[in-house]
Legacy VTK file of the C-alpha trace (Angstrom):
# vtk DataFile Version 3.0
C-alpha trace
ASCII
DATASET POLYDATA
POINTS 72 float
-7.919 -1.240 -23.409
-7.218 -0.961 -19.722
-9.046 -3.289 -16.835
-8.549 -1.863 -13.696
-8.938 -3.988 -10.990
-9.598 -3.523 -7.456
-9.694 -5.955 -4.658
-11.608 -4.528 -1.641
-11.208 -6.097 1.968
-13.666 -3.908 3.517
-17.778 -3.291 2.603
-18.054 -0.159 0.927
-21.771 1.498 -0.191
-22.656 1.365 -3.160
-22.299 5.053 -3.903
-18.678 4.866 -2.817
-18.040 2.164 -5.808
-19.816 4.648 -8.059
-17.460 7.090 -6.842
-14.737 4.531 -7.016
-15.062 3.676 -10.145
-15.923 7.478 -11.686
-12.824 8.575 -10.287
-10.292 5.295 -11.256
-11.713 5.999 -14.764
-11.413 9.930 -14.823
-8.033 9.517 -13.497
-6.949 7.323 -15.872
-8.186 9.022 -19.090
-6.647 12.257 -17.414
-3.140 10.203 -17.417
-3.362 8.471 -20.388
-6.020 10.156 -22.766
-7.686 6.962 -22.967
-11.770 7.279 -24.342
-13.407 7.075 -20.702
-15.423 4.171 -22.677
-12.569 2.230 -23.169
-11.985 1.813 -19.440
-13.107 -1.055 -17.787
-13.384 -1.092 -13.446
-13.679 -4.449 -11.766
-14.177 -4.453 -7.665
-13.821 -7.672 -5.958
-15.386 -7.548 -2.543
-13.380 -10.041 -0.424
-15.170 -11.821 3.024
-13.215 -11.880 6.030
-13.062 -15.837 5.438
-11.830 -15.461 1.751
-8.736 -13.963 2.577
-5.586 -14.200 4.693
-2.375 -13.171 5.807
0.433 -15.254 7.585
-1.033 -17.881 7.282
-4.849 -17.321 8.907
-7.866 -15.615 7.838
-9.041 -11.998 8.567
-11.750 -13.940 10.396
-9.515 -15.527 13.049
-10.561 -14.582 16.569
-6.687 -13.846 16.888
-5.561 -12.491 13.215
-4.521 -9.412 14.958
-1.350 -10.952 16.614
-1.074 -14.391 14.633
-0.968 -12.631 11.234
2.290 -10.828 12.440
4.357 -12.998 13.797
7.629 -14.212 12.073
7.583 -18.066 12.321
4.999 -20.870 12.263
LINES 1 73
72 0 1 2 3 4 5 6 7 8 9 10 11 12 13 14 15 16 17 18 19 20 21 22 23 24 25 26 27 28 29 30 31 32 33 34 35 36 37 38 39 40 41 42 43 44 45 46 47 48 49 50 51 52 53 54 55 56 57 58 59 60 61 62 63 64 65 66 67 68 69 70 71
């Protein structure tokens, strides 16, 4: 049955994952009539160092501008 996974780039509480995950499972047996027990929620919690964009990582001093620019 369905694995819902979410990659978060941002630290959430814990109670907002509870919510999270209540709500990506209610949703989903809502939409699909799956058995709510049947629905598995995965949250990866990404570090500032563990991902990237443009070619840097989120924990660049300078990730702001470097991670939008158009050529390297």
């Amino acid at each position: 049955m369905p694995v819902i996974k979410v990659d978060l780039m941002s630290e959430c509480t814990k109670e907002q994952k509870e919510k999270l995950i209540f709500d990506l499972t209610k949703g989903t047996h809502d939409l699909l009539n799956i058995p709510p027990e049947k629905i598995s929620v995965v949250i990866n919690e990404l570090k500032d160092d563990g991902w990237g964009r443009g070619g840097y990582t989120r924990n660049h001093t300078d990730f702001a501008n470097l991670s939008r620019k158009h050529s390297m």
